[in-house]
Biopython code that builds the backbone (N, CA, C, O; Angstrom):
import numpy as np
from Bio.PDB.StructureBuilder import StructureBuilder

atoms = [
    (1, "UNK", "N", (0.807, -1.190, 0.000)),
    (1, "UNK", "CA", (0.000, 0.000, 0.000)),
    (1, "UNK", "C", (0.856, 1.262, 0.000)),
    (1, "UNK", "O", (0.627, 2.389, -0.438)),
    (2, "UNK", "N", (1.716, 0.831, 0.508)),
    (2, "UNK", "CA", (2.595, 2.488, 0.700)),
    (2, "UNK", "C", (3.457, 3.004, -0.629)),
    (2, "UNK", "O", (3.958, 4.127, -0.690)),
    (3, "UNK", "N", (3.565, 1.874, -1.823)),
    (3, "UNK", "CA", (3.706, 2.062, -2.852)),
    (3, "UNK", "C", (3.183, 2.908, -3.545)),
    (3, "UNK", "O", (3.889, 3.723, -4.139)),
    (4, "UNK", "N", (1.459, 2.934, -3.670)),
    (4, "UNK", "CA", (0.483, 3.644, -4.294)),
    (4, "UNK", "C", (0.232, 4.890, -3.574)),
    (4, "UNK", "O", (-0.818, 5.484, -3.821)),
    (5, "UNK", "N", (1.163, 5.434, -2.598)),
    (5, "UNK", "CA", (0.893, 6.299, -1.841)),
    (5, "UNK", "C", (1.975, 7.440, -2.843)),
    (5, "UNK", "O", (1.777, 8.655, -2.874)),
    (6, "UNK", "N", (2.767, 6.948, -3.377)),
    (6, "UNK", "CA", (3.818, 7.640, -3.946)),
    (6, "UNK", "C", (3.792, 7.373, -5.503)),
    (6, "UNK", "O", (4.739, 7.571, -6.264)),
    (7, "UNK", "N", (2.859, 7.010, -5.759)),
    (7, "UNK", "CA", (2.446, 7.324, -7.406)),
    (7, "UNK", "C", (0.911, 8.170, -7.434)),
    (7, "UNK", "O", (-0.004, 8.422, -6.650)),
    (8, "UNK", "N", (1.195, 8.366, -8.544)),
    (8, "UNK", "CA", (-0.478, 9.343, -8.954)),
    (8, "UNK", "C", (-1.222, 8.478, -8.840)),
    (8, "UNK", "O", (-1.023, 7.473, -8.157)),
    (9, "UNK", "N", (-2.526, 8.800, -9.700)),
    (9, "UNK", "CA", (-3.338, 8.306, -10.068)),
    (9, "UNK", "C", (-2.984, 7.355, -11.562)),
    (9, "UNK", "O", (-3.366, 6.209, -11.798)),
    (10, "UNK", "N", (-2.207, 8.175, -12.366)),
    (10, "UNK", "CA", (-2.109, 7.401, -13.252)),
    (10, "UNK", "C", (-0.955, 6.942, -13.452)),
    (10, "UNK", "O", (-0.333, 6.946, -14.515)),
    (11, "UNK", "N", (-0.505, 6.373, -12.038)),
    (11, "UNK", "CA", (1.092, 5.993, -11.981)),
    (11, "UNK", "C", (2.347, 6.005, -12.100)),
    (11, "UNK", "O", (3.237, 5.163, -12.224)),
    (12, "UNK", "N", (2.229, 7.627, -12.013)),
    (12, "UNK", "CA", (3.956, 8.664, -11.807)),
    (12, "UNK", "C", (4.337, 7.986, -10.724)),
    (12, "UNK", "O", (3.510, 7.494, -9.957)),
    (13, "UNK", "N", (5.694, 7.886, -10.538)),
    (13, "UNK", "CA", (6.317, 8.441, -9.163)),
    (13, "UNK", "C", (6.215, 9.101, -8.906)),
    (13, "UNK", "O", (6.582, 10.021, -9.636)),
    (14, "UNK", "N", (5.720, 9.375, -7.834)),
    (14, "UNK", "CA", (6.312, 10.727, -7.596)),
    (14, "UNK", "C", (7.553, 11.813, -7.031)),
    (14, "UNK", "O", (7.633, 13.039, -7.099)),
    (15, "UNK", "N", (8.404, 10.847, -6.489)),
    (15, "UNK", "CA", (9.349, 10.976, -5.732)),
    (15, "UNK", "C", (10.236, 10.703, -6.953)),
    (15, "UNK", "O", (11.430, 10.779, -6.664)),
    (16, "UNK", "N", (10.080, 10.516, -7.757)),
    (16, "UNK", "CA", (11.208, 10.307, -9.151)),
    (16, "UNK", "C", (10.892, 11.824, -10.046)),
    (16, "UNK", "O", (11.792, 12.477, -10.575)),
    (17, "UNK", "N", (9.284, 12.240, -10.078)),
    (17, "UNK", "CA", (9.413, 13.359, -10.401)),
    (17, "UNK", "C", (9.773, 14.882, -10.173)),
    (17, "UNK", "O", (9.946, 15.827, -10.943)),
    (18, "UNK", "N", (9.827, 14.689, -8.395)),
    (18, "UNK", "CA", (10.660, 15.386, -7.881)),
    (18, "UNK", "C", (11.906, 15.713, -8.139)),
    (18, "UNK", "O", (12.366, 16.822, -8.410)),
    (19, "UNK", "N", (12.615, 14.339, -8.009)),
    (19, "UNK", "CA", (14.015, 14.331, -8.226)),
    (19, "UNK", "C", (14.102, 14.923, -9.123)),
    (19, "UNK", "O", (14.665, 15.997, -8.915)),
    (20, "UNK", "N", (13.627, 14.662, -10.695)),
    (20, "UNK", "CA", (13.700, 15.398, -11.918)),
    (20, "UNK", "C", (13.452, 17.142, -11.532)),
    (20, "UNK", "O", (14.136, 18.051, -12.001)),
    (21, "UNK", "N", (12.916, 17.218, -11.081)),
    (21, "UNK", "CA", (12.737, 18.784, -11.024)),
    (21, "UNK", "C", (13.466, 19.691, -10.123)),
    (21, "UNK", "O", (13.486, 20.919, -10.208)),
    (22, "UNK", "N", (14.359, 18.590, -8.814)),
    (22, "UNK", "CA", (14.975, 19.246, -8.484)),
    (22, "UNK", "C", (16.753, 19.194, -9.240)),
    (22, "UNK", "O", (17.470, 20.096, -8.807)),
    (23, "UNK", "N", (17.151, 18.628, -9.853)),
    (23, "UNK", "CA", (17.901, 18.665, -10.772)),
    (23, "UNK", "C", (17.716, 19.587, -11.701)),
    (23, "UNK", "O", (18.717, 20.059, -12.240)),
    (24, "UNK", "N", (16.270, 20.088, -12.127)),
    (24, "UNK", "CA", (16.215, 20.711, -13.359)),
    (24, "UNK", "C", (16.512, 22.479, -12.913)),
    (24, "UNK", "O", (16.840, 23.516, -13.491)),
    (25, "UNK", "N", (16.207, 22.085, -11.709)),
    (25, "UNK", "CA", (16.269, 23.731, -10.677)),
    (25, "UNK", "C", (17.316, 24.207, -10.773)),
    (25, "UNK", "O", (17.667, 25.384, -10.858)),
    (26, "UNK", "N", (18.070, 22.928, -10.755)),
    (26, "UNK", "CA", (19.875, 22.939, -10.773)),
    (26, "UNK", "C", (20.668, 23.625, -11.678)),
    (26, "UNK", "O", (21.680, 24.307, -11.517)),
    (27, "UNK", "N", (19.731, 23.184, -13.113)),
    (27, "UNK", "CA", (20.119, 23.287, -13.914)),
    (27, "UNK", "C", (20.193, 24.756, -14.862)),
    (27, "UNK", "O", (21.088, 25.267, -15.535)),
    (28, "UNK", "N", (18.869, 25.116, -14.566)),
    (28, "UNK", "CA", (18.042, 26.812, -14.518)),
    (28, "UNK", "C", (19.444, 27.608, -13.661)),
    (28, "UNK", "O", (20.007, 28.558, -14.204)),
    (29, "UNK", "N", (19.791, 27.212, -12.615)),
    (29, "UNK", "CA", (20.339, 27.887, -11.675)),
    (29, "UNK", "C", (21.330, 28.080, -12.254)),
    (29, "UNK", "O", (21.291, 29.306, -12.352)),
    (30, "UNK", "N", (22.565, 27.650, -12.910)),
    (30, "UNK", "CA", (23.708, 27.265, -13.520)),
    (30, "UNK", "C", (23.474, 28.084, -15.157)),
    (30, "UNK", "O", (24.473, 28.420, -15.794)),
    (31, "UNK", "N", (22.554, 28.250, -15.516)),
    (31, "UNK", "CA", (21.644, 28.879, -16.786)),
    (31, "UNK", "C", (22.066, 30.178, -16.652)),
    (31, "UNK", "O", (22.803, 30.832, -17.390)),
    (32, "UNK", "N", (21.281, 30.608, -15.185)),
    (32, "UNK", "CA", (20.737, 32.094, -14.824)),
    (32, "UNK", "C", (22.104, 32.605, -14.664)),
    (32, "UNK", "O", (22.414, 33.725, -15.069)),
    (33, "UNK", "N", (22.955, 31.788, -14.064)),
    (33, "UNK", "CA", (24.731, 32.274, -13.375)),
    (33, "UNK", "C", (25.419, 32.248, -14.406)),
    (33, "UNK", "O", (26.432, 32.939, -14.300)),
    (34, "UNK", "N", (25.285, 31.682, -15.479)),
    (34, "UNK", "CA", (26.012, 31.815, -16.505)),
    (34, "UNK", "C", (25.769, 33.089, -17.574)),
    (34, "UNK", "O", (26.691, 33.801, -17.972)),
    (35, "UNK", "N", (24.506, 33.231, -17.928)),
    (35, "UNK", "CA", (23.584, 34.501, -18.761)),
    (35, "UNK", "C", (24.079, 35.248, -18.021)),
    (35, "UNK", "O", (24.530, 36.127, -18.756)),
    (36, "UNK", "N", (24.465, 35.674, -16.310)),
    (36, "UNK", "CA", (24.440, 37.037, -15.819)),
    (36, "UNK", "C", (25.814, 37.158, -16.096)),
    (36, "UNK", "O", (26.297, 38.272, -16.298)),
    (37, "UNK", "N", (26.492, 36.144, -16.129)),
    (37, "UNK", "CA", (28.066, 36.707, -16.419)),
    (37, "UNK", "C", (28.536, 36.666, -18.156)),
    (37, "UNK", "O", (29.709, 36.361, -18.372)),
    (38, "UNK", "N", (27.843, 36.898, -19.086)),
    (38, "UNK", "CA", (28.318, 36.672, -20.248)),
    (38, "UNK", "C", (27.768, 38.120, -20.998)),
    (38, "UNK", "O", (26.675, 38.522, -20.601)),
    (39, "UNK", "N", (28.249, 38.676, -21.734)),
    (39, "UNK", "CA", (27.862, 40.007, -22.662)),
    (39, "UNK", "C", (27.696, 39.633, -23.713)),
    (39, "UNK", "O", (28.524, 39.102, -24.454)),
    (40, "UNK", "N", (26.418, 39.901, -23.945)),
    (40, "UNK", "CA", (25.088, 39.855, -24.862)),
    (40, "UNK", "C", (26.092, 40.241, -26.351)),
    (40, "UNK", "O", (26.573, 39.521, -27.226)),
    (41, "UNK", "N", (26.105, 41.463, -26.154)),
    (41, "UNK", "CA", (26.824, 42.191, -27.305)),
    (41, "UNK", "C", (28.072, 42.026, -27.941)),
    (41, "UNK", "O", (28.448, 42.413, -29.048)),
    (42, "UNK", "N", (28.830, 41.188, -26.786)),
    (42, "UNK", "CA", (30.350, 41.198, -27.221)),
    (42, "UNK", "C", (30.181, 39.770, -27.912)),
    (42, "UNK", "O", (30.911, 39.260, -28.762)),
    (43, "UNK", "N", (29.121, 39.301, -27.372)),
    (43, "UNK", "CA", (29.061, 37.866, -27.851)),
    (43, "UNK", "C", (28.508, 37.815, -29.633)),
    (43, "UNK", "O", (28.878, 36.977, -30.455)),
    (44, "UNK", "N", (27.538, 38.972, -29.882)),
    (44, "UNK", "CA", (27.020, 38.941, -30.654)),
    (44, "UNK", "C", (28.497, 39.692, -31.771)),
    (44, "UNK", "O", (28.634, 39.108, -32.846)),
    (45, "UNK", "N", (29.228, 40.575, -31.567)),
    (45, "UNK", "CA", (30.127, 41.077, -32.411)),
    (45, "UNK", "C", (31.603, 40.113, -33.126)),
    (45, "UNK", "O", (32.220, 40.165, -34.190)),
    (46, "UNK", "N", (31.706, 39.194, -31.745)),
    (46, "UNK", "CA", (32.167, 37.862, -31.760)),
    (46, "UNK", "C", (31.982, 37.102, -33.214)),
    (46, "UNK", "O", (32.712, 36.798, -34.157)),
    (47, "UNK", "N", (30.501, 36.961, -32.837)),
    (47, "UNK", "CA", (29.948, 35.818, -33.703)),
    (47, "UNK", "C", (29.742, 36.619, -35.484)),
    (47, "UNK", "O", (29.629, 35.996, -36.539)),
    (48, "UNK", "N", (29.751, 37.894, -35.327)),
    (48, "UNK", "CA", (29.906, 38.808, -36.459)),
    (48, "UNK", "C", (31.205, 38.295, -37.517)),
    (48, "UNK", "O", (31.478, 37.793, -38.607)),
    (49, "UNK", "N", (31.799, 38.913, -36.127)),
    (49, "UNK", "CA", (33.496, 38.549, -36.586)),
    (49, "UNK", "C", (33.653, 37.528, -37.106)),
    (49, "UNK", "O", (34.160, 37.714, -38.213)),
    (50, "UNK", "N", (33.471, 36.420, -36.881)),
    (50, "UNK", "CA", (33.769, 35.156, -36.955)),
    (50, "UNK", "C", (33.114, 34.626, -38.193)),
    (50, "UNK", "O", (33.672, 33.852, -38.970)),
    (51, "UNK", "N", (31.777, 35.134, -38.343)),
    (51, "UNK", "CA", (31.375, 34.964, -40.120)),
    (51, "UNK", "C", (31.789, 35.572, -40.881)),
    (51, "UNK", "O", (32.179, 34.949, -41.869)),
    (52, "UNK", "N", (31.942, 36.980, -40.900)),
    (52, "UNK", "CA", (33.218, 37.644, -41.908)),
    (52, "UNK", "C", (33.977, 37.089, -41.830)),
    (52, "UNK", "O", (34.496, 37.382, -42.907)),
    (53, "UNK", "N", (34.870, 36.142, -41.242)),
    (53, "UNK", "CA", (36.135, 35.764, -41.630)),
    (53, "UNK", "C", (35.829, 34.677, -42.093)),
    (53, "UNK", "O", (36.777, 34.255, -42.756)),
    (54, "UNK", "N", (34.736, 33.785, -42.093)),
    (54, "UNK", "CA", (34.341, 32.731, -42.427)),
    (54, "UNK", "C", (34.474, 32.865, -43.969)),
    (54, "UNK", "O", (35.141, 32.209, -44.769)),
    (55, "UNK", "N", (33.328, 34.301, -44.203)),
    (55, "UNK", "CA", (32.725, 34.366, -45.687)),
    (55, "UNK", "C", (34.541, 34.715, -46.470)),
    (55, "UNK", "O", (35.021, 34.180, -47.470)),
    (56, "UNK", "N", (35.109, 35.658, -45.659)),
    (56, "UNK", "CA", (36.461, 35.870, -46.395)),
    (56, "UNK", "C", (37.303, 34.713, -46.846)),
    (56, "UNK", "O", (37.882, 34.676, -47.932)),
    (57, "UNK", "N", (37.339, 33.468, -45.641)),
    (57, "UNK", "CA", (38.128, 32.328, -46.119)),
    (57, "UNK", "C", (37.938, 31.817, -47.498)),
    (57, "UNK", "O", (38.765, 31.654, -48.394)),
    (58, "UNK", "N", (36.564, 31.586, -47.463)),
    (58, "UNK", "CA", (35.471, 30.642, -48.761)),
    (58, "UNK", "C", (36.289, 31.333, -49.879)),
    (58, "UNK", "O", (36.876, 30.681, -50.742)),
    (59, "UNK", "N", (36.302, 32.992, -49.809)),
    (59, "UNK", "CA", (36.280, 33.753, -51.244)),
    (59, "UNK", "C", (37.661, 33.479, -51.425)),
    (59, "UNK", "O", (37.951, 33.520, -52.620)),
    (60, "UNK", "N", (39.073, 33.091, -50.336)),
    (60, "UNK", "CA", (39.898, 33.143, -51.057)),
    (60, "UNK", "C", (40.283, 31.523, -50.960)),
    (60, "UNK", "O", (41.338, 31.197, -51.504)),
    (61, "UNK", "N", (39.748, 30.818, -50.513)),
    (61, "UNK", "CA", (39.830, 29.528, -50.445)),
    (61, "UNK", "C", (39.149, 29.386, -52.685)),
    (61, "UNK", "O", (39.474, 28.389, -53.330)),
    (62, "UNK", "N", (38.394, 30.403, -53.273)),
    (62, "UNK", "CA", (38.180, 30.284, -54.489)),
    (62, "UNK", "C", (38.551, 31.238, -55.204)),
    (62, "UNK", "O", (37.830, 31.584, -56.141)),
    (63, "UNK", "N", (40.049, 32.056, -54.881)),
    (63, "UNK", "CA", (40.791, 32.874, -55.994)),
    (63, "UNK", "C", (41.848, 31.659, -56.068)),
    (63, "UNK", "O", (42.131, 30.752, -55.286)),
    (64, "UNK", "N", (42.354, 32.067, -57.469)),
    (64, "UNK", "CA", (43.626, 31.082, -57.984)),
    (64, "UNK", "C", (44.472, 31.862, -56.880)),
    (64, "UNK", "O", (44.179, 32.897, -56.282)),
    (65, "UNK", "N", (45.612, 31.055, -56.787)),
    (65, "UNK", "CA", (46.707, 31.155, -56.504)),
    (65, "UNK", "C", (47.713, 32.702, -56.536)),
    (65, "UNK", "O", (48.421, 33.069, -55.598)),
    (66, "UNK", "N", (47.546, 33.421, -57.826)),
    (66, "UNK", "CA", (47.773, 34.418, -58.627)),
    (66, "UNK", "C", (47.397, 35.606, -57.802)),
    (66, "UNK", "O", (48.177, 36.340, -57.195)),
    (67, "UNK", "N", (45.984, 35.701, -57.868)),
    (67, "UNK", "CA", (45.411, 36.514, -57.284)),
    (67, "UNK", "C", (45.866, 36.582, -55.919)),
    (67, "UNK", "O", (46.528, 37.568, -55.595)),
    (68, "UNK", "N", (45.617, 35.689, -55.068)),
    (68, "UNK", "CA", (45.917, 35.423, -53.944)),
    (68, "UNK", "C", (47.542, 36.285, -53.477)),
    (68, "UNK", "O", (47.732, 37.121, -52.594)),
    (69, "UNK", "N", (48.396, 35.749, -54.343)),
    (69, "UNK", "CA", (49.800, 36.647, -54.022)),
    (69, "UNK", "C", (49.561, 37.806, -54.430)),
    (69, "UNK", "O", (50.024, 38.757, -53.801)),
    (70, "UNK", "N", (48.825, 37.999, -55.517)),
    (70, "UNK", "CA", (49.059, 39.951, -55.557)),
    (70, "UNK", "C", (47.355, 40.531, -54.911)),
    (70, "UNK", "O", (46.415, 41.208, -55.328)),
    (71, "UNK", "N", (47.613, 39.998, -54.045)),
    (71, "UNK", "CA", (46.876, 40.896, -53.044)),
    (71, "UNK", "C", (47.649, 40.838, -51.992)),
    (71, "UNK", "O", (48.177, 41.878, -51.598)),
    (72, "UNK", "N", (47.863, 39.668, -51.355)),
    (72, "UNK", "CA", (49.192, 39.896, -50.114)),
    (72, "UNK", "C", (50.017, 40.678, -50.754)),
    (72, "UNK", "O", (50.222, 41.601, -49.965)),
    (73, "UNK", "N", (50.815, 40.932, -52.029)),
    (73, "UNK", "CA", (51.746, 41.825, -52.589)),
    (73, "UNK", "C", (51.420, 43.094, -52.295)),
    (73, "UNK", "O", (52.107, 43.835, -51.592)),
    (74, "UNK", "N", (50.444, 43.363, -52.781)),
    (74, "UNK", "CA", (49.538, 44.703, -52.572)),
    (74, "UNK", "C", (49.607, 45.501, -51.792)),
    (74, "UNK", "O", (49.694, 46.727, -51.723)),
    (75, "UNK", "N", (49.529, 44.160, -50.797)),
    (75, "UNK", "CA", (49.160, 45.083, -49.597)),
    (75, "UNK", "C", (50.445, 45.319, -48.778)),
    (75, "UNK", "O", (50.400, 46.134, -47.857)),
    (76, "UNK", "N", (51.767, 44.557, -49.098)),
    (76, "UNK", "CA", (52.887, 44.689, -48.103)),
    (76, "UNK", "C", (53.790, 45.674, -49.034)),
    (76, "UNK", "O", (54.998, 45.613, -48.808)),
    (77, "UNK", "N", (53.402, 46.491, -49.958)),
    (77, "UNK", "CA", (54.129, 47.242, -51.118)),
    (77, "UNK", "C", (54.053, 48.539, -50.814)),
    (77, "UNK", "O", (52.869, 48.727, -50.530)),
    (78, "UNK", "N", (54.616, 49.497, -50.715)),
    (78, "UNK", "CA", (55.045, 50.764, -50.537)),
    (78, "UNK", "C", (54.332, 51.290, -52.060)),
    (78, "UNK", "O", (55.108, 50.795, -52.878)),
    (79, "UNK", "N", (53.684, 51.739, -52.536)),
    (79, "UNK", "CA", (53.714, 52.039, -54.003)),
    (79, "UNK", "C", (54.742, 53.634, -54.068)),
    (79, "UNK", "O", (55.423, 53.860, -55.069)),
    (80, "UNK", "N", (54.721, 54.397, -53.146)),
    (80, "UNK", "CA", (55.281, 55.750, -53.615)),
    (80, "UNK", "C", (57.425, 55.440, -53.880)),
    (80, "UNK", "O", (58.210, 56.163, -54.493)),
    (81, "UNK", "N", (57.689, 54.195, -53.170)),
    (81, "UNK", "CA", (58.860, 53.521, -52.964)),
    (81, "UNK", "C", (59.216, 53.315, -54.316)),
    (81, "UNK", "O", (60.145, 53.794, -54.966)),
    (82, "UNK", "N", (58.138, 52.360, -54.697)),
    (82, "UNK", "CA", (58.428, 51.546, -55.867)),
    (82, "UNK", "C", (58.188, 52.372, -57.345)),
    (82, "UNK", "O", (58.305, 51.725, -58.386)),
    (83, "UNK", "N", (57.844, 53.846, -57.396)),
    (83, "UNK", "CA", (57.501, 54.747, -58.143)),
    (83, "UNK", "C", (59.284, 55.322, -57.906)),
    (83, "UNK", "O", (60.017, 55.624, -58.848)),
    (84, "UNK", "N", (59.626, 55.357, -56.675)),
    (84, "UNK", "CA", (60.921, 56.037, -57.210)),
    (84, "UNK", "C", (61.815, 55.327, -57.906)),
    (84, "UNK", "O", (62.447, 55.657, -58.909)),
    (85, "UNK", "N", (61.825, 54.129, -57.180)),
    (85, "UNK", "CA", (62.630, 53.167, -57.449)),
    (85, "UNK", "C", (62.564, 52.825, -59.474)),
    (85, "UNK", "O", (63.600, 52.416, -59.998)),
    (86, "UNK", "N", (61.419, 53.030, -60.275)),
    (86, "UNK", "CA", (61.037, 52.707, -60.917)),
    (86, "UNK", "C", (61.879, 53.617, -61.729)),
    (86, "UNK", "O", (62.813, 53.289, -62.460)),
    (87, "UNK", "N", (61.235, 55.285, -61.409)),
    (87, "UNK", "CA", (61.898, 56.608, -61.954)),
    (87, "UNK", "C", (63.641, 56.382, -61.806)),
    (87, "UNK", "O", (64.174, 56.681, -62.875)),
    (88, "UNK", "N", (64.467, 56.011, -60.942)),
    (88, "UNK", "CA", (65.522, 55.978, -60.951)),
    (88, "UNK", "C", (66.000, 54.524, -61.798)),
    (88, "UNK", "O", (67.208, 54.288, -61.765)),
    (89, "UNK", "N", (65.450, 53.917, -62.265)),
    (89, "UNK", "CA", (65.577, 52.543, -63.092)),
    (89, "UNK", "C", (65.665, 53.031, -64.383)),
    (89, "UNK", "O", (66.626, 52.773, -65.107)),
    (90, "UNK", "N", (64.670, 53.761, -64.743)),
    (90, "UNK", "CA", (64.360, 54.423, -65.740)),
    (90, "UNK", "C", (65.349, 55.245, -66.201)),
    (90, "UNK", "O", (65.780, 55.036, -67.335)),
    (91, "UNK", "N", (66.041, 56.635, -65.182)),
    (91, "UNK", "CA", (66.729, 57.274, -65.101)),
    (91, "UNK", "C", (68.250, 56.998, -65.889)),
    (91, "UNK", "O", (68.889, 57.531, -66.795)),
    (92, "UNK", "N", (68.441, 55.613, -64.792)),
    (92, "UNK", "CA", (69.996, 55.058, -65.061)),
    (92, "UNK", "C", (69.933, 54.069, -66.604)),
    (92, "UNK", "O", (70.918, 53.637, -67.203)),
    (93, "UNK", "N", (68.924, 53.941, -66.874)),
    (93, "UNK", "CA", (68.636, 53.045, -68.476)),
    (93, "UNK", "C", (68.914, 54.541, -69.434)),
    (93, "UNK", "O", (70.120, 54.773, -69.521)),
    (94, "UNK", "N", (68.370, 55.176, -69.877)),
    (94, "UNK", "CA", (68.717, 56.887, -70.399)),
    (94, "UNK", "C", (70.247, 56.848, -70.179)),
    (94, "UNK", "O", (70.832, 56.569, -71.225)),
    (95, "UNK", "N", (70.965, 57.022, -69.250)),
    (95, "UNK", "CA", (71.988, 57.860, -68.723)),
    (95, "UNK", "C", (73.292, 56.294, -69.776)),
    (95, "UNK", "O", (74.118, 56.456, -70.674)),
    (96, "UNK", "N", (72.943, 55.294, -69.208)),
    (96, "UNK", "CA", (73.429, 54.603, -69.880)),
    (96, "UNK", "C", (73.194, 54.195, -71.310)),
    (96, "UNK", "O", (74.147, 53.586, -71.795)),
    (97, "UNK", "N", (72.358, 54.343, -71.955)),
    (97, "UNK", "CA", (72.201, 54.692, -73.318)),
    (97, "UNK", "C", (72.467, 56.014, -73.838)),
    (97, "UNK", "O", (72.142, 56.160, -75.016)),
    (98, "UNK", "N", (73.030, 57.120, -73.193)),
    (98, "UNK", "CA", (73.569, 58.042, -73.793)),
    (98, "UNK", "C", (75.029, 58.010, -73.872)),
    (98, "UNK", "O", (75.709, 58.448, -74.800)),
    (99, "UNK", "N", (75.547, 57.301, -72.525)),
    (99, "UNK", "CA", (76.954, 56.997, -72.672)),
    (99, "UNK", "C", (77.698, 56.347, -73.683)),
    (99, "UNK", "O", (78.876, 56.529, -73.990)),
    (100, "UNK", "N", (76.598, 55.310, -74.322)),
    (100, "UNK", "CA", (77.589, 54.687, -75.315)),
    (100, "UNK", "C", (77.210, 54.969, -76.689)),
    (100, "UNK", "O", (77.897, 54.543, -77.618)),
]
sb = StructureBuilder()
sb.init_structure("model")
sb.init_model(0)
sb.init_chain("A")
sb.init_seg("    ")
for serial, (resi, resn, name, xyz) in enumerate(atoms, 1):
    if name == "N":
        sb.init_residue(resn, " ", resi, " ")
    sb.init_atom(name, np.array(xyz, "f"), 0.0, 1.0, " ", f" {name:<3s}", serial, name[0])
structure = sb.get_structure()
């Protein structure tokens, strides 16, 4: 008899459904402590970040090779350098075709 004292009517435990709920309290609790310590926003700029670099990989994961170096080129290039450098190339090609 003391069996049916601890089920429903339609034969829960009930003392098993407790347990479940006090675990689940547990679990909420650990939820709530975690949400109060995490930033909403930084999380969201994060996850921004992280697909732009995603979508950037894809696009160069599908340039040739080519491309790929003259854009790293590009970008590690001085252009006003390589304008002198160019003019004085230029310069000394003249100077030596007048000499001879």
């Amino acid at each position: 008899m003391n069996n049916n004292q601890n089920k429903t009517a339609s034969g829960t435990d009930i003392n098993h459904v407790k347990k479940q709920n006090a675990a689940s309290a547990q679990g909420q609790q650990y939820q709530t402590e975690f949400a109060s310590e995490t930033n909403a926003q930084q999380v969201r700029q994060q996850n921004a970040a992280s697909a732009r670099n995603k979508a950037g990989s894809a696009q160069n994961a599908a340039m040739n090779p080519n491309q790929r170096f003259a854009e790293e080129f590009a970008a590690e290039t001085d252009v006003q350098q390589v304008r002198q450098q160019n003019a004085q190339s230029e310069a000394r090609k003249k100077n030596s075709s007048t000499n001879q």
